[in-house]
C-alpha positions in Angstrom: 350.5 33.0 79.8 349.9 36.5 81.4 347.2 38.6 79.7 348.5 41.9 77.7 348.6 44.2 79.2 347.3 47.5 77.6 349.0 49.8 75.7 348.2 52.6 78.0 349.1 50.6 80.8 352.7 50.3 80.8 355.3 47.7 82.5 356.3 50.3 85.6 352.5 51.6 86.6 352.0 48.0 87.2 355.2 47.3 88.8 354.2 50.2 91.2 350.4 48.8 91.7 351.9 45.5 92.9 354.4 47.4 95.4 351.1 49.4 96.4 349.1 46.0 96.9 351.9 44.7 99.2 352.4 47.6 101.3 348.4 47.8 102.0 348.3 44.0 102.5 351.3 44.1 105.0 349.9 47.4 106.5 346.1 46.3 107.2 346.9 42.5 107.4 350.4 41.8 108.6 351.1 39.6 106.0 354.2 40.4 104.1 355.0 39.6 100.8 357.1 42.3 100.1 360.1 40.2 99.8 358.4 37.7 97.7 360.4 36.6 94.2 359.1 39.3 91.9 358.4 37.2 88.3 356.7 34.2 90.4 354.3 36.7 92.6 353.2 38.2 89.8 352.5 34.9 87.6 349.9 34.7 91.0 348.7 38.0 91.6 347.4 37.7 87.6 346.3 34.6 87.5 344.1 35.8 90.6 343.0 38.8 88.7 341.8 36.6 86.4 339.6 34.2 88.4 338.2 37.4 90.2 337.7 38.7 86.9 339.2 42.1 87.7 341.1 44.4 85.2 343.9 45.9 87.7 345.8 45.2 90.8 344.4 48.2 91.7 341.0 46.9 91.9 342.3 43.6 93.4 344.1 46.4 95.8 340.4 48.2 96.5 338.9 44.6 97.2 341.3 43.4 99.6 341.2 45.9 102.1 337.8 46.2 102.4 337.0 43.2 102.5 338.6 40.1 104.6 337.4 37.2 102.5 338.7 39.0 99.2 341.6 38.9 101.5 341.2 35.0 102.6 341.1 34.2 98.9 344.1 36.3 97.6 346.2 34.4 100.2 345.1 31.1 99.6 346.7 32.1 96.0 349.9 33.4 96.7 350.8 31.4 99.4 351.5 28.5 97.5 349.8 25.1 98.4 351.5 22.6 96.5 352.2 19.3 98.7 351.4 15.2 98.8 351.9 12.3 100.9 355.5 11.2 100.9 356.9 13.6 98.5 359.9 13.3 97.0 360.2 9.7 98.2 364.2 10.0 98.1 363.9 12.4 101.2 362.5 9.9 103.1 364.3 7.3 102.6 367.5 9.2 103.6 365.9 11.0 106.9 365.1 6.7 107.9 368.7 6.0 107.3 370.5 8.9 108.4 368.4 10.8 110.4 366.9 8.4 112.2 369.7 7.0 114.2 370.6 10.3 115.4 366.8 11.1 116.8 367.1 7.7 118.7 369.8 9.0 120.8 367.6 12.2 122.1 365.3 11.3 125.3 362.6 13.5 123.3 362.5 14.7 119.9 361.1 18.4 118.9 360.5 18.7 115.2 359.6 22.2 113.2 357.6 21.4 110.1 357.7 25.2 108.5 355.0 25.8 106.0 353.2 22.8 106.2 350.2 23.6 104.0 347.5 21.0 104.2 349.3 18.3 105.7 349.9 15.7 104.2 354.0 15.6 104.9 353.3 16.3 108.5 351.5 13.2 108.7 353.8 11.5 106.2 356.7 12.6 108.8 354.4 11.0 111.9 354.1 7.3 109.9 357.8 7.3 109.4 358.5 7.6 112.9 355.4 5.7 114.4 356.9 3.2 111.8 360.6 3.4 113.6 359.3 3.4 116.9 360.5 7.3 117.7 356.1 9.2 117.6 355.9 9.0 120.8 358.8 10.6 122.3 358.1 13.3 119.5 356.1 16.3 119.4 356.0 18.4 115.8 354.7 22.0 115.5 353.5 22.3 112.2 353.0 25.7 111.1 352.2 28.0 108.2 350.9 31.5 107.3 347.7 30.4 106.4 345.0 29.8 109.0 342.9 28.4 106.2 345.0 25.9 104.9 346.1 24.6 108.7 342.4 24.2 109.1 342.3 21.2 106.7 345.4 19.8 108.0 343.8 19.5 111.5 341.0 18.0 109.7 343.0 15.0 107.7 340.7 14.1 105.4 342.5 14.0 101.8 340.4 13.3 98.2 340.4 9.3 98.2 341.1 9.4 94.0 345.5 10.1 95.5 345.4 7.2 97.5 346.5 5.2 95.1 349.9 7.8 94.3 350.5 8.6 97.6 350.9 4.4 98.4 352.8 4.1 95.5 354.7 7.4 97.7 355.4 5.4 100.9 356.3 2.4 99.1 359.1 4.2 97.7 359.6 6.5 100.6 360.6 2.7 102.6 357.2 2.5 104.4 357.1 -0.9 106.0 353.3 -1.6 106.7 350.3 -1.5 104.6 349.7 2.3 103.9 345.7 1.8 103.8 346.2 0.6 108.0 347.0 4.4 108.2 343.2 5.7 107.0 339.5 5.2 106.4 337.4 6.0 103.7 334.8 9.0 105.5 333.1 11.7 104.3 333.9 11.3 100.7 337.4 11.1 101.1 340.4 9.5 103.2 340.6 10.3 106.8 343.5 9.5 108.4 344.0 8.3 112.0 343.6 11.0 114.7 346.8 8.6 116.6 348.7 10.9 113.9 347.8 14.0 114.9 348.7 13.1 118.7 351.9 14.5 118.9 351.4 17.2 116.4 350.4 20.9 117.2 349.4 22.9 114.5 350.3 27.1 114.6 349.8 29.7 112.3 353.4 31.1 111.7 354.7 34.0 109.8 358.0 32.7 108.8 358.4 36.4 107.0 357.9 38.7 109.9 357.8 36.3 113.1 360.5 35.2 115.2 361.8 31.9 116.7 359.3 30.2 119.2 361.4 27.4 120.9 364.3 24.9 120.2 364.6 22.3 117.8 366.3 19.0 116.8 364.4 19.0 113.5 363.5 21.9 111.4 361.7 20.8 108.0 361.3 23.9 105.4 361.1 22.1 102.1 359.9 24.1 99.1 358.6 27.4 100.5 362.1 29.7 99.8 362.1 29.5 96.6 359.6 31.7 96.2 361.7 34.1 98.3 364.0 36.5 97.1 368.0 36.1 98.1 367.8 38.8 101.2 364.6 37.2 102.8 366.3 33.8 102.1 369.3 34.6 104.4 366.7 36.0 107.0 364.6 32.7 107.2 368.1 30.9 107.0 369.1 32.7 110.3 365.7 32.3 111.9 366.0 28.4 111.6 369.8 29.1 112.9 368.9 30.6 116.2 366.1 27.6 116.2 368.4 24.6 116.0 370.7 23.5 118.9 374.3 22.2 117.9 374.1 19.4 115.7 370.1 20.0 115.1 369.2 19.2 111.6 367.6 21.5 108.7 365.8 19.9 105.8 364.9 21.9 102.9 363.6 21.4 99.3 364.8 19.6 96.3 365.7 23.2 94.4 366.5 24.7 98.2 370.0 25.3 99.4 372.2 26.7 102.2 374.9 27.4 99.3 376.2 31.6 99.2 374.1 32.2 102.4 375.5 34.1 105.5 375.2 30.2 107.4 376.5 27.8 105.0 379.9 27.3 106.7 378.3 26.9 110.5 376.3 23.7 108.8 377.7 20.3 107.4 376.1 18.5 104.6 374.5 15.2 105.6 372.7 14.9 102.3 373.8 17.3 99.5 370.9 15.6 96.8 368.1 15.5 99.4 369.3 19.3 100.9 369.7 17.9 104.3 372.0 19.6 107.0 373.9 19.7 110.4 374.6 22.7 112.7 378.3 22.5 113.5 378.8 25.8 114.6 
């Protein structure tokens, strides 16, 4: 629960410190959050307050743009970092079946993993298709807002005590090797094989306020618009448009969807329960 607030300090100063806070963190840092859903951004920006032990976002405001690590740390909350090995099993299993198939007819295969935190599904994506024989005529950019968080991808080393969930993961996900061939235990956790991270480049990305980079036959976005508000939804919606050839394939979250957006008729559904689509138009 959020802490009361007090009695002199009512429901619209705070709504106005927030905008404040947003405004000098886009202005001084370029990252934009402006757009952000309002109730889940502020379940952060409190919940940061708290662990800073501050008694305003207008101290949190003060801190941050003075100082670049108060800024390092306020990002690493509200850019949510929530992710595992194989998650949400089901996707994979339909991106072997149906997906698959399709890559094979491509000479070479670009994939766009947007916000791909720490990892772990980028290299969950580079066993399944080391495992069907399509890594290494791929190449995925793997990108997110946070510098921080793509540092420990690059460095795929995950704590060994989810081993054990992330196998039971890929078993589920159709894995059809031993998942332990795929890492060693190292520096007190699991490092996984640098053959992964071949074909992968990792980018910092600003999905908010950058634009398209390349072409793609893959773009992967899974769980990072929900925390978006409708408008910014339909903007990162027509960013991955402009990004996908015909027929190129968009993959988003379990509670994502393409449904009442400005694109939904120029895709086909390939997958309505595992949110995966076609460009058609």
């Amino acid at each position: 629960m959020l802490p009361e607030l007090p009695a002199d300090y009512p429901a619209e100063l705070e709504r106005i410190e927030i905008d404040l806070l947003l405004e000098g963190v886009f202005r001084h840092y370029g990252y934009d959050f402006r757009s952000y859903a309002h109730a889940s951004l502020r379940r952060r920006i409190w919940k940061h307050l708290r662990a800073q032990e501050l008694e305003s976002v207008s101290a949190l405001q003060e801190r941050v743009l003075h100082d670049p690590d108060a800024m390092n740390q306020l990002l690493m909350d509200l850019s949510v970092n929530v992710t595992a090995m194989f998650r949400d099993p089901g996707f994979y299993v339909v991106f072997r079946e149906a997906i698959v198939p399709l890559l094979r007819t491509y000479p070479f295969v670009r994939i766009w993993h947007a916000g791909c935190s720490t990892g772990e599904e980028v290299y969950s994506l580079a066993i399944l298709l080391h495992e069907e024989g399509l890594y290494e005529r791929a190449r995925i950019y793997a990108t997110d807002i946070n510098e921080d968080v793509l540092q420990k991808a690059k460095a795929r080393i995950y704590p060994l005590d989810k081993m054990q969930e992330y196998t039971q993961n890929y078993q589920r996900a159709g894995g059809t090797s031993s998942f332990s061939e795929y890492y060693t235990a190292a520096y007190d956790g699991a490092l996984f094989a640098s053959a992964l991270a071949s074909n992968v480049v990792f980018a910092q990305h600003n999905l908010v306020t950058d634009r398209s980079f390349s072409e793609f036959n893959v773009i992967l976005c899974r769980n990072v618009m929900i925390y978006f508000d409708r408008e910014l939804q339909d903007r990162v919606h027509a960013l991955f448009y402009e990004s996908l050839p015909t027929y190129g394939i968009l993959a988003l979250g379990s509670k994502e969807t393409l449904r009442f957006s400005r694109c939904e008729d120029r895709f086909e559904v390939l997958s309505a329960r595992e949110k995966i689509y076609r460009k058609v138009l």
